[in-house]
C-alpha positions as CSV (number, residue, x, y, z in Angstrom):
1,X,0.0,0.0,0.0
2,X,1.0,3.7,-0.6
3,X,-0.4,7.1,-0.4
4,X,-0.7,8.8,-3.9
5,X,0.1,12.6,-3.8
6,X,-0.3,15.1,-6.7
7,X,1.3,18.8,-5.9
8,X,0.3,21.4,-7.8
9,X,-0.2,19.1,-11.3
10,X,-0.7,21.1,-14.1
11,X,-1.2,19.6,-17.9
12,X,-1.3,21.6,-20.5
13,X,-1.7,21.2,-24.3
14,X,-1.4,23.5,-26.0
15,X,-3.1,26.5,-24.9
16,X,-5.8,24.2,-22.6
17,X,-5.1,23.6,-19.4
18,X,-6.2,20.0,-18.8
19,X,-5.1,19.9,-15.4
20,X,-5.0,22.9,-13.4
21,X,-2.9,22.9,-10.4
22,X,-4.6,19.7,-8.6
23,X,-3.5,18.8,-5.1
24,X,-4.7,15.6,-4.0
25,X,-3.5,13.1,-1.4
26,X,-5.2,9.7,-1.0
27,X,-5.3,7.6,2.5
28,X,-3.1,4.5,2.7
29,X,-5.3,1.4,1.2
30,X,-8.1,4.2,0.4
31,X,-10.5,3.8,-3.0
32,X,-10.7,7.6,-4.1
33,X,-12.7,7.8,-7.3
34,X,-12.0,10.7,-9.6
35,X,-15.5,11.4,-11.1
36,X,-16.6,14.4,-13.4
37,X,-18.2,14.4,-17.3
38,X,-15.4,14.1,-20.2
39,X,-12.9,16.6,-21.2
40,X,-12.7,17.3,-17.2
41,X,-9.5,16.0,-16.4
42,X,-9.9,13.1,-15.2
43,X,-8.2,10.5,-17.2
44,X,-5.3,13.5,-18.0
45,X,-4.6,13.1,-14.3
46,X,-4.4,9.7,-13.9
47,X,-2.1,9.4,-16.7
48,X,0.0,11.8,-15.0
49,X,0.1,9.4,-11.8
50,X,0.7,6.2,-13.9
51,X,3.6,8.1,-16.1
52,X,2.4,7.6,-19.3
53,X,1.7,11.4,-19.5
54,X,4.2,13.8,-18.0
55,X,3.1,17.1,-15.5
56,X,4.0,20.3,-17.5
57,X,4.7,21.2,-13.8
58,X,3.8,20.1,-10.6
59,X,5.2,16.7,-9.0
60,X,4.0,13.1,-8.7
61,X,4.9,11.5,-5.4
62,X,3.7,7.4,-4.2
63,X,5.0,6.5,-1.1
64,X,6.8,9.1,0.0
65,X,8.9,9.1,-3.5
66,X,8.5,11.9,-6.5
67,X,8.2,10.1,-9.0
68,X,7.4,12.3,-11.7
69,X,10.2,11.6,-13.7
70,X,10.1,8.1,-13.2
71,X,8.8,5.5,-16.3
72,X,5.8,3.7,-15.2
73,X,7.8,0.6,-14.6
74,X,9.8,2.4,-11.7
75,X,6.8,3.6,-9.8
76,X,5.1,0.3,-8.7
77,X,2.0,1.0,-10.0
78,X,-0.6,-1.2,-12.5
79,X,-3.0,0.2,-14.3
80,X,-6.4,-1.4,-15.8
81,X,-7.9,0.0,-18.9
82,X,-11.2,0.6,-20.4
83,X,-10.5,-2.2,-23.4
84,X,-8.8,-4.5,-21.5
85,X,-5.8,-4.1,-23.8
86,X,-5.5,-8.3,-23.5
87,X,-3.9,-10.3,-26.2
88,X,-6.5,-12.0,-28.4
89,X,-3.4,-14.7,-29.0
90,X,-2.7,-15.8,-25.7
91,X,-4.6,-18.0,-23.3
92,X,-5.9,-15.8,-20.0
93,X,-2.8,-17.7,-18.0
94,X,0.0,-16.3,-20.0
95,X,-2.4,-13.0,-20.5
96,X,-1.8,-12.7,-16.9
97,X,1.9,-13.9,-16.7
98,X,2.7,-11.3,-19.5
99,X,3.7,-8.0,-17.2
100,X,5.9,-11.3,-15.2
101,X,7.4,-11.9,-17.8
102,X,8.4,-9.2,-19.0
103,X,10.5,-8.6,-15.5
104,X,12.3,-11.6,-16.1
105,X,10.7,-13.9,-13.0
106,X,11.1,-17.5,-12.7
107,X,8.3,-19.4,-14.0
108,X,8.0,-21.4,-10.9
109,X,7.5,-17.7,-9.3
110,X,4.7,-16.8,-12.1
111,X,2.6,-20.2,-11.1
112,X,2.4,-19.3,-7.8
113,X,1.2,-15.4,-8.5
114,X,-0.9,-16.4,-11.0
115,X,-2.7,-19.3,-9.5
116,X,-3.0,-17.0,-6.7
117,X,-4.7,-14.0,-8.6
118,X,-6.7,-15.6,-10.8
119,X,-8.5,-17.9,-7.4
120,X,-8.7,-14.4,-5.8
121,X,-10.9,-13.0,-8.7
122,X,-12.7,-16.7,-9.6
123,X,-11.0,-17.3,-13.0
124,X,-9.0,-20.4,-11.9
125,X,-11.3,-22.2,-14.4
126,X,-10.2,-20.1,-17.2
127,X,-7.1,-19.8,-17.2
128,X,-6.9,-22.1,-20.5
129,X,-9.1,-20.5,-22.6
130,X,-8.5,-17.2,-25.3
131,X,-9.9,-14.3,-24.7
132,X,-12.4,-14.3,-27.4
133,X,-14.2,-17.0,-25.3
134,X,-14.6,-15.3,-22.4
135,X,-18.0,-12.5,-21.4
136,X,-17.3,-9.3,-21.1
137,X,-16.9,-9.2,-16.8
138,X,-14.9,-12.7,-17.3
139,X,-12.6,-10.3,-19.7
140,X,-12.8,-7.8,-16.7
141,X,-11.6,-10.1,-14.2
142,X,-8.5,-11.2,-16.2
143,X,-7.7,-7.5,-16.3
144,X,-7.5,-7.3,-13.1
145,X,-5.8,-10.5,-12.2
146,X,-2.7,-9.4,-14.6
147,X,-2.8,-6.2,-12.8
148,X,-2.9,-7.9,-9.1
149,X,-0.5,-10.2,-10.2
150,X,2.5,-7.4,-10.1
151,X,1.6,-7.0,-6.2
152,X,1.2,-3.2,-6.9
153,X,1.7,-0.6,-4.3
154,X,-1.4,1.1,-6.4
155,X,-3.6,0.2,-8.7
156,X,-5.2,2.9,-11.2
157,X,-8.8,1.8,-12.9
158,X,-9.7,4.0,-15.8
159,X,-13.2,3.5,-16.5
160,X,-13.3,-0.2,-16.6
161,X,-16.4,-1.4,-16.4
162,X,-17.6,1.5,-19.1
163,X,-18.3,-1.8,-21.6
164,X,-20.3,-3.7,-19.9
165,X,-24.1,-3.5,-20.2
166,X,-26.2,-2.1,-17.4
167,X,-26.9,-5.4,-15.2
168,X,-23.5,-7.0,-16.1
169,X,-21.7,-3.7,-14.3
170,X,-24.3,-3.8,-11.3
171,X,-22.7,-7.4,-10.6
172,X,-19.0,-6.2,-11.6
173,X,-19.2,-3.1,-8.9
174,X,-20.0,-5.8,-6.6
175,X,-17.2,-7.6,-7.3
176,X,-15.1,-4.5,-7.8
177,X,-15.7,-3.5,-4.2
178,X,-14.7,-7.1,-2.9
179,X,-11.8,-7.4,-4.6
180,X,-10.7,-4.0,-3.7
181,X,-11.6,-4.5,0.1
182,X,-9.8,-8.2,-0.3
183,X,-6.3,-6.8,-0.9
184,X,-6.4,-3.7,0.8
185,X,-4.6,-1.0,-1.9
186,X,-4.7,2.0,-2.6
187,X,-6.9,2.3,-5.8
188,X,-7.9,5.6,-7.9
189,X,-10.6,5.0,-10.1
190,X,-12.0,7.2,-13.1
191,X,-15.1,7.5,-14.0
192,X,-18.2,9.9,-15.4
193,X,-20.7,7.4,-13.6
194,X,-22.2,9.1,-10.7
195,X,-23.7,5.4,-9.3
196,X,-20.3,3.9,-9.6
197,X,-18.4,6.5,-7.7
198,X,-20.9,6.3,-4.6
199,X,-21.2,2.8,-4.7
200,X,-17.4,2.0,-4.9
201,X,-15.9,5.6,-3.7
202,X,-14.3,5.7,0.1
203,X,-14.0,9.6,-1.1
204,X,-14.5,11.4,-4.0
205,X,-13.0,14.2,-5.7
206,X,-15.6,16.1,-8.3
207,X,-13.4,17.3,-11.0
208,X,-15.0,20.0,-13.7
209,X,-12.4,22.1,-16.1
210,X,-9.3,20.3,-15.0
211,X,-9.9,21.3,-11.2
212,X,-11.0,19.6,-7.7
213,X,-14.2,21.2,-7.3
214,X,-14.7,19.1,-4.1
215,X,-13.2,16.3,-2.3
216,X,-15.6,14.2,-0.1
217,X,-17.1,11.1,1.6
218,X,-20.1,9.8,-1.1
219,X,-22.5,11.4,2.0
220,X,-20.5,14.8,1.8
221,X,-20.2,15.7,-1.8
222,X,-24.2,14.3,-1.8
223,X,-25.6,16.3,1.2
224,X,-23.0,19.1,1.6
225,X,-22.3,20.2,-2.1
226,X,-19.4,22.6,-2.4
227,X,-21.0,24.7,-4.9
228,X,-23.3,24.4,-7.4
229,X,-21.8,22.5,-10.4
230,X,-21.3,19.6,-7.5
231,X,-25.1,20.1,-6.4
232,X,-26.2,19.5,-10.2
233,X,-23.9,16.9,-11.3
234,X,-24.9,14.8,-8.2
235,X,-28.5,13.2,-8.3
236,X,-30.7,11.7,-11.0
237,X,-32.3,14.1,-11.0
238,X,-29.7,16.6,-9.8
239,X,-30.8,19.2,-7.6
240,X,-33.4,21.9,-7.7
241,X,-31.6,25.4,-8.0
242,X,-34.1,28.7,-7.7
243,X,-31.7,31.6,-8.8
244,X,-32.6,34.8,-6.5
245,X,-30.8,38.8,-7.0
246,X,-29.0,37.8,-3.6
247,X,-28.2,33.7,-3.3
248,X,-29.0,30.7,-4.7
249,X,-31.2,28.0,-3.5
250,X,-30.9,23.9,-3.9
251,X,-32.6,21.6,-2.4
252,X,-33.0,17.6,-3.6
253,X,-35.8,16.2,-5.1
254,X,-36.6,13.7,-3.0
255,X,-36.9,16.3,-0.1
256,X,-39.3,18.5,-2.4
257,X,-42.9,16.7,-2.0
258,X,-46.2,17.6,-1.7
259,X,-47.1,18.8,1.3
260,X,-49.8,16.9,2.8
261,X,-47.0,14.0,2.7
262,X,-45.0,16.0,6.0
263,X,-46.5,16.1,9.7
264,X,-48.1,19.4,10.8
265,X,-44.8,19.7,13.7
266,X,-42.3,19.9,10.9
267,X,-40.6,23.2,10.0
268,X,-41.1,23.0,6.6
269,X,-41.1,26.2,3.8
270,X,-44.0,25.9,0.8
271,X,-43.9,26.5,-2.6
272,X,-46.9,26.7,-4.8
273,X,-46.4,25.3,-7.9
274,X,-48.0,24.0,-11.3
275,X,-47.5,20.7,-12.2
276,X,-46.2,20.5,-15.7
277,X,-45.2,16.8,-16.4
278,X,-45.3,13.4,-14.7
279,X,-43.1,10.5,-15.1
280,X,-43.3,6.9,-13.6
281,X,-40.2,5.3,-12.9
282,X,-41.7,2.2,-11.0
283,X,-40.4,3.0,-7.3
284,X,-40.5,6.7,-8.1
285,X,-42.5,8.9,-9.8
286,X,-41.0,12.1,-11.2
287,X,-43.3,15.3,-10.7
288,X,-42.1,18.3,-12.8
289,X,-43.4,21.5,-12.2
290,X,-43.0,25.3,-12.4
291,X,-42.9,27.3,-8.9
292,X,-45.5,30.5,-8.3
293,X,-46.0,33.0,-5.9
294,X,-42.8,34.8,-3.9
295,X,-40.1,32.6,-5.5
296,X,-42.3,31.7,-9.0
297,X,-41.0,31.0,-12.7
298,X,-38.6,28.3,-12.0
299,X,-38.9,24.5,-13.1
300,X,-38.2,22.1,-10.2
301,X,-38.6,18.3,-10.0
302,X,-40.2,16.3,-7.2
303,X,-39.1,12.8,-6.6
304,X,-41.8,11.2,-4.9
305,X,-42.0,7.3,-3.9
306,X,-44.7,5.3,-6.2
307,X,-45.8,4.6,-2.6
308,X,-46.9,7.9,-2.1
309,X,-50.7,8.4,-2.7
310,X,-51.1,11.9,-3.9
311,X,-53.2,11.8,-7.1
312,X,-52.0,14.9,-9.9
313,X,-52.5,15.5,-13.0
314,X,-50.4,18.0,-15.5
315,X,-52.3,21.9,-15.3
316,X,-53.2,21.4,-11.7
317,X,-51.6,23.5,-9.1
318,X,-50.3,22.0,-5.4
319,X,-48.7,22.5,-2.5
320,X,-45.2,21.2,-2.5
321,X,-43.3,21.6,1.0
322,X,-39.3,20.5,2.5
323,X,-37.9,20.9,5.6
324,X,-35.7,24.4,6.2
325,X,-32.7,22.5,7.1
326,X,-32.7,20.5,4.0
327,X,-31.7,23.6,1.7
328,X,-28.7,24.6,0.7
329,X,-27.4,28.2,-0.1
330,X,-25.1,29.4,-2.8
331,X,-23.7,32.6,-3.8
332,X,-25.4,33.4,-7.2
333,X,-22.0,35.1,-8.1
334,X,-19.4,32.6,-7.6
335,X,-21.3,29.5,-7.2
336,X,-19.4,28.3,-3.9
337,X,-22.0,27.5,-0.5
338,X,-22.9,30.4,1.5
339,X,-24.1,30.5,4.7
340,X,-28.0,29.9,5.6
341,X,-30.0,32.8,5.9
342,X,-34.0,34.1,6.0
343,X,-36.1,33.4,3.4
């Protein structure tokens, strides 16, 4: 294990700053997800740690060491891919021997490592066949074993589960997690899926136009937005934001419902509004709506559990109500949270 640091990265190309002056440190054995929507910086930055891209200043340092000018070789690191990269010709044994190999070990050495990874991840029955014959998380896997099989001090995971369909990756997050938890080091893991960083995520650092916008627990970056590009990006649906001369206001969806739904005790604000568009999602149904009155003319979303039996229809006008502490402020200016104050 091995604590990643970045200090003051900065990428550019050409003119673009990819990176701009990130400072990042993970925890020893931590799984910090790097998650934002493409062309943020993401991928840049891992690059950068890995050493197949070099800082145009700033420094690199695992464990302890600066490693930024340092080949990838030298700085104890593996690295899984979004293809895969395996070798159609090979058998998923000598797949995962290769990076062995390719360091010269003994072969009795490369049994033992690879007979140990590949029980780890559940391929031991594979290790025989090409890749061609193998599904897409069975492909995944072997990734993973070659990568494990180096005994890393880190491993970076750029978007690898990006290929598989939606229930295959539900299944390989779950096994992510495991694997990740089994042996204990520090990963960094890119992605622009916002259910795979808070399911996998110890912490999360937002990224948005080559910069940390906020680096958090799941709960944190969710609840306690540090401005409001982390507010919207956050959430299906992301949050609610009514734009006023002197602040912002968010508040989640699911905390926006029709008021009859909360007790008569609870301090709650209420917003008249006109319901605009309904959509059934099974466990949820969306309610989307245009706000009246005080703080009218905005479109806002209620998230309200199928559960819930409120009838509406679109044209009607209702009562929708949250509790005070559940919104957040923002300064309309900069963005960035700002402190509470009267509505």
């Amino acid at each position: 294990m091995a604590i990643v640091e970045t200090r003051d990265v900065l990428k550019m190309f050409g003119d673009v700053k990819a990176v701009d002056g990130v400072n990042l440190a993970t925890n020893e054995g931590e799984f910090l997800v790097l998650l934002g929507p493409s062309g943020c910086g993401k991928t840049t930055l891992l690059r950068m740690i890995a050493g197949l891209e070099q800082p145009s200043s700033g420094d690199i340092v695992i464990g302890g060491q600066v490693v930024t000018a340092l080949p990838p070789r030298a700085r104890k690191i593996a690295m899984v891919f979004q293809s895969y990269a395996l070798y159609p010709h090979m058998t998923v044994a000598k797949n995962i021997a290769f990076p062995l190999k390719a360091q010269g070990m003994a072969r009795e050495e490369q049994g033992k490592r690879i007979e140990k990874s590949a029980s780890m991840l559940g391929i031991g029955h594979l290790l025989h066949r090409k890749p061609r014959e193998l599904s897409g998380g069975e492909r995944q896997r072997v990734a993973l074993a070659r990568a494990l099989v180096r005994e890393p001090a880190v491993f970076l995971l750029d978007e690898p589960l990006s290929n598989l369909d939606a229930k295959l990756r539900t299944s390989a997050r779950d096994e992510l997690q495991q694997f990740q938890r089994q042996v204990a080091t520090t990963t960094i893991y890119v992605t622009h899926d916002q259910v795979e960083a808070m399911g996998l995520g110890h912490r999360i650092a937002v990224m948005d136009a080559g910069r940390v916008r906020q680096l958090g627990t799941p709960q944190e970056v969710y609840h306690n937005p540090a401005d409001t590009f982390v507010a919207t990006f956050l959430g299906s649906p992301p949050m609610n934001l009514i734009e006023t001369p002197e602040y912002s206001l968010g508040f989640r969806p699911e905390n926006f419902l029709p008021r009859e739904v909360y007790g008569k005790g609870d301090a709650l604000l209420s917003l008249p509004c006109r319901v605009t568009r309904l959509e059934y999602l099974g466990s949820d149904r969306l309610v989307y709506a245009v706000t009246e009155g005080k703080l009218g003319g905005h479109r806002v979303i209620s998230k309200l559990p199928s559960n819930i039996s409120v009838f509406m229809q679109p044209g009607e006008r209702h009562e929708f109500a949250l509790p005070e502490k559940e919104f957040k402020f923002f300064d309309p200016h900069t963005g960035l949270r700002a402190a509470p104050r009267a509505l």
